[in-house]
Structures are given as structure tokens and as C-alpha cells.
TILUM-98825 format. One record per residue (C-alpha): chain; residue in three letters; residue number from 1; x, z, y. Coordinates in nm, 4 decimals, always signed. Layout:
BEGIN
SITE/ch/aa/i/X/Z/Y
SITE/A/ALA/NUM/X/Z/Y
...
***
This chain:
BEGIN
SITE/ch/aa/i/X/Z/Y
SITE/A/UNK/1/-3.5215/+3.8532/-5.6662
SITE/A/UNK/2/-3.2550/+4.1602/-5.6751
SITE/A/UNK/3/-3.0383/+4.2975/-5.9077
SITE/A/UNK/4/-2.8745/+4.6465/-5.8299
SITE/A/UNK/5/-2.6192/+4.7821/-6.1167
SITE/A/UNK/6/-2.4351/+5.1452/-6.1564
SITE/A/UNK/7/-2.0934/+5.1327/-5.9572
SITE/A/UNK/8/-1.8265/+5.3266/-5.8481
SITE/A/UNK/9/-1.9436/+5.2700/-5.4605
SITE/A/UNK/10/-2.3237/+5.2804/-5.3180
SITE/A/UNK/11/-2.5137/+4.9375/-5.2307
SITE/A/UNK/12/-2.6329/+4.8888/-4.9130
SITE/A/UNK/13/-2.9571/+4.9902/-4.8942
SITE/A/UNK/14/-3.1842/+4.7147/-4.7189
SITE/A/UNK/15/-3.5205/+4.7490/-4.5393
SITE/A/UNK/16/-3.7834/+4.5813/-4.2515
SITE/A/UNK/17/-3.8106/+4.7198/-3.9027
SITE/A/UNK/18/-4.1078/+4.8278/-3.6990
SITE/A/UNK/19/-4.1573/+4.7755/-3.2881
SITE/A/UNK/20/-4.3969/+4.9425/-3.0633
SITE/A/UNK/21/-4.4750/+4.6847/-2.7615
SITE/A/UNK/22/-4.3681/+4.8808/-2.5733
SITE/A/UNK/23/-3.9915/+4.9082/-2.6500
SITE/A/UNK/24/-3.9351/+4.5918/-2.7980
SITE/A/UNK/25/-3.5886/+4.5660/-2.6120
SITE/A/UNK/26/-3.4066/+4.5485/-2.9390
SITE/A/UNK/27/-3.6422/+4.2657/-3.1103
SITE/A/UNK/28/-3.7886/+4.0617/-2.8177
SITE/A/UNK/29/-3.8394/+4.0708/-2.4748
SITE/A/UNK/30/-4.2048/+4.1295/-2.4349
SITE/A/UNK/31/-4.4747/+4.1538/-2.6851
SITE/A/UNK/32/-4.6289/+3.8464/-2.8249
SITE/A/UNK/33/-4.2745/+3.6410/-2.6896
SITE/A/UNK/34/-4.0602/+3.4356/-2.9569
SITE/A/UNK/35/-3.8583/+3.7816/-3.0243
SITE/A/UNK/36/-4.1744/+3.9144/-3.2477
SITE/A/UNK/37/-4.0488/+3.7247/-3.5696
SITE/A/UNK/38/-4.4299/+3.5974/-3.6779
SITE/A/UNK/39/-4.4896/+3.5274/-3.2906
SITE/A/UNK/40/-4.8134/+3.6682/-3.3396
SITE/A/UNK/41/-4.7859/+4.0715/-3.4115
SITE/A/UNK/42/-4.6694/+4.3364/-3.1848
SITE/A/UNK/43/-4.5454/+4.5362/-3.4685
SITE/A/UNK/44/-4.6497/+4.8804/-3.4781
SITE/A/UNK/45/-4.5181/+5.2488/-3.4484
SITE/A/UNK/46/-4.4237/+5.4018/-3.7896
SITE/A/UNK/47/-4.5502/+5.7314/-3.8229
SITE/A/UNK/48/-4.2640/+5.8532/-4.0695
SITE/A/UNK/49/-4.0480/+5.7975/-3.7853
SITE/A/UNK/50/-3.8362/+5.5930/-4.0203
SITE/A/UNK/51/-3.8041/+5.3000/-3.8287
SITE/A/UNK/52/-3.9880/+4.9815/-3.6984
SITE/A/UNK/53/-4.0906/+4.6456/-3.8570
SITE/A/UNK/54/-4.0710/+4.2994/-3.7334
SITE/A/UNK/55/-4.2743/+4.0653/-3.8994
SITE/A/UNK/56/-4.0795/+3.7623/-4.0815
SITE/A/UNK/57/-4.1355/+3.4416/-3.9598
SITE/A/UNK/58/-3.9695/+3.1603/-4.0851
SITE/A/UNK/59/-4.0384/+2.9356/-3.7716
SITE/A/UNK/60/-3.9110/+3.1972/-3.5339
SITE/A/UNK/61/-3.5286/+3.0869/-3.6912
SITE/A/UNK/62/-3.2585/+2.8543/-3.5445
SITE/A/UNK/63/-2.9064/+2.7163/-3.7176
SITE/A/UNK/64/-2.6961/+3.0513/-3.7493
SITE/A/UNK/65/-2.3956/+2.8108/-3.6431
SITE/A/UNK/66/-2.5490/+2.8369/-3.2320
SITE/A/UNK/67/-2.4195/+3.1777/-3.2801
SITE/A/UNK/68/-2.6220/+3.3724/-2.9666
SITE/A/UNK/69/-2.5724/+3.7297/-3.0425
SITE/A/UNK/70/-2.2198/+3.8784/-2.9051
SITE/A/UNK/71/-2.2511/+4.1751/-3.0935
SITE/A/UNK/72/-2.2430/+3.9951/-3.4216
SITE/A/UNK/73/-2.0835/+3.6756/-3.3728
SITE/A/UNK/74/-2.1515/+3.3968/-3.6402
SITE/A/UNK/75/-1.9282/+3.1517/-3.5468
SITE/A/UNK/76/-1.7694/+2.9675/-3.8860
SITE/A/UNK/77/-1.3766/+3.0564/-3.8936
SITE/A/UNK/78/-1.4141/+3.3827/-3.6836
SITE/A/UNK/79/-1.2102/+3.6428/-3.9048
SITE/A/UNK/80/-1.1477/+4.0261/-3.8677
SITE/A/UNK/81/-0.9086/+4.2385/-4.0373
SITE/A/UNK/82/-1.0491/+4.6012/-3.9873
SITE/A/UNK/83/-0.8187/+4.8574/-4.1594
SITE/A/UNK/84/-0.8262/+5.2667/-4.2444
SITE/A/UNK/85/-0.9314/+5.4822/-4.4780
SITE/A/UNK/86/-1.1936/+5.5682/-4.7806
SITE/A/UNK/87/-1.2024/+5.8172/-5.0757
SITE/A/UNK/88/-1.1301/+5.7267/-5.4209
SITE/A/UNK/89/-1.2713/+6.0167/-5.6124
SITE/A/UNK/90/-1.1393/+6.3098/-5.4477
SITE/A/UNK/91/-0.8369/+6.1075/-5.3191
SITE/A/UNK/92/-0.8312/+5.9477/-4.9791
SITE/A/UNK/93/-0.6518/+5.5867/-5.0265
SITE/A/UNK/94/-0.5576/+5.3203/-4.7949
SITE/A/UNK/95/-0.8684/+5.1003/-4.7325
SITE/A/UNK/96/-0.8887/+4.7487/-4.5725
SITE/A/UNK/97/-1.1630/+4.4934/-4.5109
SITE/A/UNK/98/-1.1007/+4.1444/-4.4511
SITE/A/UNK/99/-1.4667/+3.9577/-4.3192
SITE/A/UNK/100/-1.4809/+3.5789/-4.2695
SITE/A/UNK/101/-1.7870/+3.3964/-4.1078
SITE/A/UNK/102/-1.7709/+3.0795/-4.3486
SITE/A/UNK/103/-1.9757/+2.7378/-4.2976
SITE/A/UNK/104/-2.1389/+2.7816/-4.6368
SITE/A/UNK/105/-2.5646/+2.7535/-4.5311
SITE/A/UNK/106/-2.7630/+2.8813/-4.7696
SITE/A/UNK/107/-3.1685/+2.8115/-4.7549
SITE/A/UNK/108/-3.3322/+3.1705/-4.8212
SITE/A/UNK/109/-3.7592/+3.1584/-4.7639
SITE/A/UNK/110/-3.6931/+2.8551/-4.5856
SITE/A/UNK/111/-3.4585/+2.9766/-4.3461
SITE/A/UNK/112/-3.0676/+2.8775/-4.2712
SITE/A/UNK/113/-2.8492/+3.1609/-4.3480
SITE/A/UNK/114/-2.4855/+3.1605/-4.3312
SITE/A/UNK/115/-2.2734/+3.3301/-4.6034
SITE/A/UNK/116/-2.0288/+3.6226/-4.4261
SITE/A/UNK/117/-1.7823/+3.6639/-4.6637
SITE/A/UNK/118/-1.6219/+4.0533/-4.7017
SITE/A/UNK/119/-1.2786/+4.1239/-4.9059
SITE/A/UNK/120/-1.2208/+4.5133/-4.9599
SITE/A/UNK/121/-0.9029/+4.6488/-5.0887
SITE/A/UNK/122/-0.7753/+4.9835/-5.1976
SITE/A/UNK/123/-0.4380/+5.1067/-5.1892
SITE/A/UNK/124/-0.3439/+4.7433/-5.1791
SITE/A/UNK/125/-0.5836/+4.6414/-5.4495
SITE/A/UNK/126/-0.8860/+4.4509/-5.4177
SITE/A/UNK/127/-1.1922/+4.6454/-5.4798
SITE/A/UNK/128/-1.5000/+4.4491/-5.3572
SITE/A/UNK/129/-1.5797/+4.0951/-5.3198
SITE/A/UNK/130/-1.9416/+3.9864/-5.1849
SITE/A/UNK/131/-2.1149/+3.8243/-4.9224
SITE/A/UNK/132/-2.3975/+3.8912/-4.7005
SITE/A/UNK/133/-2.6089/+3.5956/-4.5894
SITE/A/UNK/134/-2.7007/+3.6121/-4.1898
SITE/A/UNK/135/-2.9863/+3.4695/-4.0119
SITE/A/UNK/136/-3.0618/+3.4022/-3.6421
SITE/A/UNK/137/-3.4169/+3.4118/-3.4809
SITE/A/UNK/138/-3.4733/+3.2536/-3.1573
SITE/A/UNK/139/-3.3811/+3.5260/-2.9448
SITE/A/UNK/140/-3.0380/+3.6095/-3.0789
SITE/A/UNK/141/-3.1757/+3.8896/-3.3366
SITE/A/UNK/142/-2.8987/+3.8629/-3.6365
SITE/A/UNK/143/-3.1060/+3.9371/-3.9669
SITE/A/UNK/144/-2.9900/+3.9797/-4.3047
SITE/A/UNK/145/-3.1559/+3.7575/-4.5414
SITE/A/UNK/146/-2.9869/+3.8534/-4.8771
SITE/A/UNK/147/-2.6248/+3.9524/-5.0539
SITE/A/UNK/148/-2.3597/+3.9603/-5.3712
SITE/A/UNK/149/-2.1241/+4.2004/-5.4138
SITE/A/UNK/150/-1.9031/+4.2101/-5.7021
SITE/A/UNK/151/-1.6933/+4.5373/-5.8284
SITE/A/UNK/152/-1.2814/+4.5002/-5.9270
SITE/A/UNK/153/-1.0131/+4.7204/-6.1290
SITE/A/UNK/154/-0.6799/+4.6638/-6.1695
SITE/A/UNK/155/-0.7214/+4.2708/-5.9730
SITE/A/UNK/156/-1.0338/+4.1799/-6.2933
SITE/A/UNK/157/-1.3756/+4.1522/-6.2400
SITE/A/UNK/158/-1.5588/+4.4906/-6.3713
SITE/A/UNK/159/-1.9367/+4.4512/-6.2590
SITE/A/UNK/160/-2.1842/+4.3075/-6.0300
SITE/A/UNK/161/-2.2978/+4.5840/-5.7624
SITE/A/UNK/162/-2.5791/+4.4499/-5.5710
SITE/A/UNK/163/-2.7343/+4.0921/-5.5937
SITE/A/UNK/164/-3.0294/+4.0280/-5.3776
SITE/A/UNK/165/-3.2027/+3.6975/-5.1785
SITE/A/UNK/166/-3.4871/+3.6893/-4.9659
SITE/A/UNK/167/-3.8422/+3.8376/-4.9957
SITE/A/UNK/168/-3.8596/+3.8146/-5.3719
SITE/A/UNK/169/-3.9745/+4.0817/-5.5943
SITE/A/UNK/170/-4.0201/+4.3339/-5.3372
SITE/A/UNK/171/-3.7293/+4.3340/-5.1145
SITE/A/UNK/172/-3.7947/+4.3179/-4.7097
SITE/A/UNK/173/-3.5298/+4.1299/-4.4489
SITE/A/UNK/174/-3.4507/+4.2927/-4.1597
SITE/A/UNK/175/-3.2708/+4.2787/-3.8210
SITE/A/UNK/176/-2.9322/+4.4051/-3.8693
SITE/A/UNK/177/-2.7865/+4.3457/-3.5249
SITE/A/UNK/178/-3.0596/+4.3540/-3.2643
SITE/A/UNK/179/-2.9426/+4.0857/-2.9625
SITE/A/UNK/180/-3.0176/+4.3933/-2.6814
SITE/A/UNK/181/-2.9967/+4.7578/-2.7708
SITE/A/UNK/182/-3.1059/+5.0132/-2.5052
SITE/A/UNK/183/-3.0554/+5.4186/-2.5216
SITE/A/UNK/184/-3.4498/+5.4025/-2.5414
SITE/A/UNK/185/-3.4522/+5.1335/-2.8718
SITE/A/UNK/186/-3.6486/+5.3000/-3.0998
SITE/A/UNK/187/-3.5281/+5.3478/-3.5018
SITE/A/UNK/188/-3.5348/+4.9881/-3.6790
SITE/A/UNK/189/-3.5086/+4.9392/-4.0525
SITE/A/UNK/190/-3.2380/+4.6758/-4.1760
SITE/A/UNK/191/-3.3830/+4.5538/-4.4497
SITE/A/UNK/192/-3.4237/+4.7292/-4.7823
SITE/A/UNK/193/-3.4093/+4.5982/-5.2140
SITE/A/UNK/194/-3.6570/+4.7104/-5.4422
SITE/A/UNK/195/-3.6898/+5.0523/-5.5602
SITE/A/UNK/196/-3.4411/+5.1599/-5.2770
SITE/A/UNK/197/-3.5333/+5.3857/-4.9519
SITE/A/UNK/198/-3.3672/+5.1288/-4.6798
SITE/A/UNK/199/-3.1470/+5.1190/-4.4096
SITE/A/UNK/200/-3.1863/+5.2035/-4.0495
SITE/A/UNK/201/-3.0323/+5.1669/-3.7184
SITE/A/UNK/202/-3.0106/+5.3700/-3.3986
SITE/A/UNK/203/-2.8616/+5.3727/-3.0961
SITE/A/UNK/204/-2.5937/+5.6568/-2.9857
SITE/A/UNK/205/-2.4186/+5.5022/-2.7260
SITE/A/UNK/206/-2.4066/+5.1992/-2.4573
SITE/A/UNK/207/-2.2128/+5.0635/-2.2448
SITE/A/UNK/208/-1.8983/+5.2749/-2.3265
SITE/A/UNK/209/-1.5263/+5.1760/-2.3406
SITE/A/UNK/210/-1.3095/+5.2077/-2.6745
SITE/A/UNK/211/-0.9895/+5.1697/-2.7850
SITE/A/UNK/212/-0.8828/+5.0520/-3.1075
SITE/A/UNK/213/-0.5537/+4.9043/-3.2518
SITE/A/UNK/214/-0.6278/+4.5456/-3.1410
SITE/A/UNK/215/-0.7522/+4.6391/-2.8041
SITE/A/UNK/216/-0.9229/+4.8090/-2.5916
SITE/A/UNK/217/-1.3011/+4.7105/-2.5062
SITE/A/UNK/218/-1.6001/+4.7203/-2.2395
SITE/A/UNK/219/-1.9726/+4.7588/-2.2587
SITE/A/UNK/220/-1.9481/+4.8428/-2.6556
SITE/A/UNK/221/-2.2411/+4.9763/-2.8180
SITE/A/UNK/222/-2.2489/+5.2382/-3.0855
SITE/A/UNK/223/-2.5142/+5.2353/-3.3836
SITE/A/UNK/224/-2.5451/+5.5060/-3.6098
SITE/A/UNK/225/-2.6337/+5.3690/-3.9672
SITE/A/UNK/226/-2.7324/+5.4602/-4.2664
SITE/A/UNK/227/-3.0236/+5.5079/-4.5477
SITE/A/UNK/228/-3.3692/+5.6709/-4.4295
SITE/A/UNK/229/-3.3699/+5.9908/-4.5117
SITE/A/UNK/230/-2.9971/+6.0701/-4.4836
SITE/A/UNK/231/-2.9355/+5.8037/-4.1578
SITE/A/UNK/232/-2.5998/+6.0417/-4.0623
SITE/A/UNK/233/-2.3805/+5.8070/-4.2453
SITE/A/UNK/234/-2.1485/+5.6329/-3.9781
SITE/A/UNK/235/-2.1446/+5.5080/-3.6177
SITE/A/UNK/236/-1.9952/+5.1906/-3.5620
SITE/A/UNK/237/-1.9166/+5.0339/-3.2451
SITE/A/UNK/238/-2.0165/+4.7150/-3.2155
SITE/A/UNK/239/-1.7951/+4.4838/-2.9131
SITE/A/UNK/240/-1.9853/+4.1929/-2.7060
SITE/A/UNK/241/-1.7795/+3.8876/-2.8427
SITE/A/UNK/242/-1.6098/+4.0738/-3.1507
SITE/A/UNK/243/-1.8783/+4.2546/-3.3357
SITE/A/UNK/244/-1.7676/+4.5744/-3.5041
SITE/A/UNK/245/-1.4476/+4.7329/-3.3907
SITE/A/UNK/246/-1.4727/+5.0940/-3.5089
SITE/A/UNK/247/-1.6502/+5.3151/-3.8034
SITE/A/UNK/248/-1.6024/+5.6567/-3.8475
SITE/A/UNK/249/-1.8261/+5.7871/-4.1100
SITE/A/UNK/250/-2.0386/+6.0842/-4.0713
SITE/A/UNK/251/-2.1794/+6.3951/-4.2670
SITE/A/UNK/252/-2.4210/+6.1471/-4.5459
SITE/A/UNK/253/-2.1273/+5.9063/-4.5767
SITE/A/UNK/254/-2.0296/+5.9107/-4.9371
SITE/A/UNK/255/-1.7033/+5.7924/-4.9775
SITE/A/UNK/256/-1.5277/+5.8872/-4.5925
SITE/A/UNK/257/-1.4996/+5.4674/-4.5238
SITE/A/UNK/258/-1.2830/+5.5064/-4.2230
SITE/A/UNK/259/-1.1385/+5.1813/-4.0223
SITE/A/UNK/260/-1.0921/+4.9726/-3.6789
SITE/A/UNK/261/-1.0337/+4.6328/-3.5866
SITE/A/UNK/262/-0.6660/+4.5463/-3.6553
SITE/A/UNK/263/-0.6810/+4.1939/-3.5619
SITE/A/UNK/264/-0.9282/+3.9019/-3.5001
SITE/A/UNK/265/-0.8382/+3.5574/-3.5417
SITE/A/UNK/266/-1.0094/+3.1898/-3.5922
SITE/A/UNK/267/-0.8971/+3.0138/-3.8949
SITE/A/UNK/268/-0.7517/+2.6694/-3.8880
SITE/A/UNK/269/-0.9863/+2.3868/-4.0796
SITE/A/UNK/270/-0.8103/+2.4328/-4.3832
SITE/A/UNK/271/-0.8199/+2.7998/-4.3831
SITE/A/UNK/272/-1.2017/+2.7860/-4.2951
SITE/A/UNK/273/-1.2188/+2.5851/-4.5971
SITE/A/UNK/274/-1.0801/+2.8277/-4.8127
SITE/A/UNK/275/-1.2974/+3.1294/-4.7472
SITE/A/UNK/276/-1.5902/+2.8814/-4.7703
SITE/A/UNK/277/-1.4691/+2.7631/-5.1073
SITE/A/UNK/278/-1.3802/+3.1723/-5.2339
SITE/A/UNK/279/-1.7962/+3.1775/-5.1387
SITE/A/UNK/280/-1.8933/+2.9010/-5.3627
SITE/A/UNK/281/-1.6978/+3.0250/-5.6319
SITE/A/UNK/282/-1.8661/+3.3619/-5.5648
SITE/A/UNK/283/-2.2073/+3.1890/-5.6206
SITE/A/UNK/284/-2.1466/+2.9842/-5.9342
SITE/A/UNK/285/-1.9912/+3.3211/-6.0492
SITE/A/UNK/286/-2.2694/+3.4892/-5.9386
SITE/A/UNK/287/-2.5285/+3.2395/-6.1458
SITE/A/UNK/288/-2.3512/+3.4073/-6.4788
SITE/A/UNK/289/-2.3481/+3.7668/-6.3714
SITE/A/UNK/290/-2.6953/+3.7617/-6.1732
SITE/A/UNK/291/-2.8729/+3.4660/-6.3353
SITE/A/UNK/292/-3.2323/+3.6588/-6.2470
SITE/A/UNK/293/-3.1599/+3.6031/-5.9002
SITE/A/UNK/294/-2.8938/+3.3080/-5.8412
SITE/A/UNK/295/-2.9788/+3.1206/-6.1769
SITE/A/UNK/296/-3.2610/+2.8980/-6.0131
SITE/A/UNK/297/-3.2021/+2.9027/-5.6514
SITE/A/UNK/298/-3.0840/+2.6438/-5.4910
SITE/A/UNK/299/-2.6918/+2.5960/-5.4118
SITE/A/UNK/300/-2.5824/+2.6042/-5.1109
SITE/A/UNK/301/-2.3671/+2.3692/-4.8965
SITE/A/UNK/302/-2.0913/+2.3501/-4.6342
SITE/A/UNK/303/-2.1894/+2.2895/-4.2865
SITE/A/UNK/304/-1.9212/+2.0806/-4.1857
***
């Protein structure tokens, strides 16, 4: 089931992805290997050009805790503090992201996914609360299985943005950080709700160095992203071990989001606990404001 509600910001449009055999570097290894999702289809060329699909297996998944994809790390307690700008109206305002990989599992069409936790705040103010729930396949593919993402004024709770969990209703999971990315990856879809165009991926860069204000970096990759039909929306440069250091938004990007890495820590136990717990909350919060979707799934449950 989904749930998407008028707000001041755009949701993040989700949709599947397609592979040709052929250059199934992002996905898999080789056609017919582990990488295709169903193990059994080869995927095949879209001829909109708007991406490609892998087929959704729920057997092709591991724990999300074995955490095999540098690019996207899912290791429970990681946290990043990415910092910068975004437009508020016609005003550009001081924006900042906190993002937490918590140890909250939930089951989504029978596969673990583990609840990434996102804080945004503007001009000092917190403006978005949600999670996205992240899934790993067998060959280090990070998929996104689902989200909640709530909307704040003045520190209270205004409206629910996006709400969304598995297959349900019409909504397709995708692959939203491929484990290898080559300059000759074709297009892939992320994943995409009902009634909405998607999301896509595509590579821009490889192997590049880049500075940011926690450091500088090797081997990064850059990924332009954004909805099909308008994917100009922002690169982001994505570091092995880290995950995203940079954005810088592009001419379809609505509201300028601008920001870096500004630090990158692992919480103690009892911080870990707390961001896991600010998650819960989220989802018996999120039971009231998107009981359609939330109201008869099953909770979820700390790891450790």
C-alpha cells in the first residue's frame, strides 16, 4: 500500500529497473547469476529508454546487517551529517540532513529491510522526519523496499508526505545503489509509488577524486538522479565505505537541495538505541497518520 499527500517538498518518486544481459554490471555479474533478482530472467531492454528492470525475488535477499555494498553502507550505528543549502520559497535557507542506519528490521514481501532513518532541518528547524527501508540481494545490490516521511512547521507535526511499503497496490522496488556501476551501466529505475512516473539512475562519473568538508576521497562514483522524464535533478557522489558525500542539484531540481558530508561517525550502543527508538515511534505514529498502509502490517523489531 502507499499513501502520497500535498506538501511543501516533492516525494521521491520510486520505480523498477530493467537490464539487458548484456550490461548487467550494475545488477549482476552475468546473466542468469544470483545478481538477476528472480534468478531466472535476464531482464530486458526498455524501449522508452527510461530505464531497466530487475525482477524481484524474495529468495535472492540476505540480512541487510552483512552490509556488502561500499557505496551504500548499512551498517547499524553508521551516521552522516551532510550539510548546505535548499530553497524555501524563493529564499535559499540553511539546510542540514542528519541519516542514521538503525537496527530496526522490518519484514516487507518477505524480505529483511532495515529502517535508514533521515532528520532534515531548515534554518535550524526541523523540516522532515522519515525513513527509508533498505534491502540487500545476494550480490550487494542495495534496494529500496518502502518509506515514511513526515512534514514539520514551527518544531509540530503538519502532514504525512509519502507513506509507502512493498509491492502493494501498484508500487515497484527497485535497486537504489547498484553494488558495481560502470561508465557503460545502462539507465535503471529506483523504484516508483502508484500513480507516479519513477526514479532513475545513471552514471556520470567513475573512479574520480572529491573533496568535501570531511575529506577528501578516491574511486567515488557520481549518479545523476532524478524522475523519468525530467532525470536532470542532481548528481551525487557516492564514496566506497561512506556512501554519499556530495549533491549538487541540477536544472529539474525543485527546491536547489545543496550539501556535503560534514562528518561521519558510529554511534555508541546507547546512541544506536536512540535513533532506533525515534524509528519506532515514527511507525506507531505512522499507524495513525497512514493507517491504509502501516495499520495492519506487521511491527517491526530491533536487531540487537
Amino acid at each position: 500500500m502507499s499513501v502520497n499527500r500535498a506538501s511543501s517538498r516533492p516525494s521521491r518518486p520510486l520505480r523498477w529497473l530493467t537490464l539487458p544481459c548484456v550490461l548487467v554490471l550494475a545488477m549482476a555479474a552475468a546473466c542468469g547469476s544470483s545478481g538477476q533478482a528472480s534468478g531466472e530472467s535476464s531482464g530486458t531492454t526498455d524501449p522508452s529508454a527510461e530505464g531497466t528492470t530487475v525482477p524481484f525475488d524474495a529468495a535472492n535477499f540476505v540480512d541487510p546487517t552483512t552490509d556488502t555494498n561500499p557505496y551504500h553502507p548499512l551498517k547499524p550505528g553508521l551516521q552522516w551529517v551532510r550539510g548546505g543549502s535548499t530553497l524555501v520559497g524563493d529564499r535559499e535557507v540553511p539546510h542540514e540532513i542528519i541519516t542514521t542506519m538503525t537496527d530496526v528490521i522490518r519484514m516487507i514481501d518477505g524480505v529483511p529491510a532495515i529502517a535508514m532513518l533521515d532528520e532534515s532541518t531548515d534554518s535550524g528547524e526541523v523540516a522532515q522526519v522519515g525513513m527509508d527501508y533498505l534491502a540487500l540481494d545476494k550480490d550487494g545490490n542495495v534496494w529500496i523496499l518502502g518509506g515514511y516521511t513526515e512534514e514539520y512547521e514551527g518544531g509540530e507535526y503538519t502532514n504525512t508526505e509519502s507513506a509507502w511499503l512493498g509491492t502493494a497496490d501498484g508500487q515497484s522496488v527497485g535497486i537504489l545503489a547498484p553494488a558495481e556501476v560502470e561508465m557503460t551501466t545502462p539507465r535503471w529505475f529506483i523504484a516508483a509509488a502508484p500513480d507516479e512516473a519513477g526514479s532513475i539512475g545513471e552514471p556520470v562519473e567513475i573512479g574520480i577524486q572529491e573533496c568535501v568538508a570531511f575529506g577528501c576521497f578516491e574511486d567515488v562514483r557520481v549518479v545523476m538522479e532524478g524522475e523519468v522524464g525530467a532525470p536532470d535533478n542532481e548528481n551525487k557522489s557516492y564514496a566506497p565505505g561512506v556512501g554519499v558525500i556530495n549533491n549538487v542539484p541540477l536544472d529539474a531540481s525543485l527546491h536547489k537541495d545543496r550539501f556535503e558530508l560534514l562528518n561521519f561517525v558510529e554511534l555508541s550502543p546507547d546512541g544506536l538505541a536512540e535513533a532506533s527508538q525515534t524509528v519506532l515511534d515514527l511507525e506507531a505514529h505512522a499507524r495513525e497518520t497512514a493507517a491504509e498502509v502501516f495499520g495492519s502490517a506487521p511491527e517491526s523489531s530491533r536487531a540487537t
